[in-house]
C-alpha positions in Angstrom: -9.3 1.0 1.3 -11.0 3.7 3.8 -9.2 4.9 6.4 -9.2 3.5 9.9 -10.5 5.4 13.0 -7.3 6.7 14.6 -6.3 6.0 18.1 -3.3 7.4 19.3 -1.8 7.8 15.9 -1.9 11.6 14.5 -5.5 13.2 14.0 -6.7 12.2 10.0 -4.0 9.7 9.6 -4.0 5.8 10.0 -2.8 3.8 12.9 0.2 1.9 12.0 3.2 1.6 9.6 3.0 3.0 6.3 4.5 1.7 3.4 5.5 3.6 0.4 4.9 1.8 -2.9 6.2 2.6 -6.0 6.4 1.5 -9.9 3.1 0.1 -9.6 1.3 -0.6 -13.1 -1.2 2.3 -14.5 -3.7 -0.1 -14.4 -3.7 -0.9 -10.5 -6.3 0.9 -8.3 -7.0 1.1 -4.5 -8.6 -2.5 -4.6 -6.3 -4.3 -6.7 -3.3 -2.8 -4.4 -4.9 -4.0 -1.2 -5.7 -7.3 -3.0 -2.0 -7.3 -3.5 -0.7 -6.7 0.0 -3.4 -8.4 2.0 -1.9 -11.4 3.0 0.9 -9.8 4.9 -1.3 -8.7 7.3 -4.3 -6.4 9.1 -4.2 -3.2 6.3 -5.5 0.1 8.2 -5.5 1.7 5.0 -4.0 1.6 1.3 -4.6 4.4 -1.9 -3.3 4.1 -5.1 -2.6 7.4 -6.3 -4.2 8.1 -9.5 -4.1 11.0 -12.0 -6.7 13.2 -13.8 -8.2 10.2 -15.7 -8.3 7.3 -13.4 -5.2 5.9 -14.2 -2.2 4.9 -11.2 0.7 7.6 -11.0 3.0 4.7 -10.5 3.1 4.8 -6.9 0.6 4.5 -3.6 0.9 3.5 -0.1 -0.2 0.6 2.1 -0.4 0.9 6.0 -0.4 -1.9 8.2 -1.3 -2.6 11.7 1.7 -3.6 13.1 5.5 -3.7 12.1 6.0 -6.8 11.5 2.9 -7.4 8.7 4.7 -4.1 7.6 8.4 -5.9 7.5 6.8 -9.2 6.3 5.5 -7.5 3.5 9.2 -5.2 2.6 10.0 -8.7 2.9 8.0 -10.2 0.6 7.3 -8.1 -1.9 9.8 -5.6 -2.7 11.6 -6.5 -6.2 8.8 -8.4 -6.5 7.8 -8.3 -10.5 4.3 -7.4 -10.9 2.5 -7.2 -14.3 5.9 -6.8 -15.7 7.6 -4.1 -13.4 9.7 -4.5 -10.0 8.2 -2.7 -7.3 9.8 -0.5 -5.1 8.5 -1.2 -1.3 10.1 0.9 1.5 
């Protein structure tokens, strides 16, 4: 999950609509969350955020290229139970 080249969006920041994701499972990463979110859509960028010792701080975000792969996926996936635990997407 690299960041895209920006266009008009905001210097250092993705083009498109970000997602916030949260009660992912310790054991996601930056792959496994794109892996997750990938058929909703073009993803411009996605990061797990992880703590001191590699493990997922519960929560990440997932941009996507237009709004509606980005309401698609809201859609789709939040409540969604994965490995276990509903995730918040907003």
């Amino acid at each position: 999950c690299e960041k895209a080249k920006t266009g008009p969006a905001k210097e250092g920041r993705a083009a498109g609509v970000n997602l916030y994701i949260k009660n992912l499972d310790e054991g996601e990463n930056n792959n496994t969350l794109k892996e997750l979110f990938a058929p909703f859509g073009s993803i411009t960028s996605c990061i797990a955020m992880m703590d001191e010792k590699d493990k997922c701080r519960g929560f990440g975000f997932v941009c996507f290229n237009s709004p509606d792969e980005a309401t698609k996926a809201v859609t789709e996936m939040h409540l969604k139970v994965v490995k276990g635990k509903p995730l918040y997407v907003g």
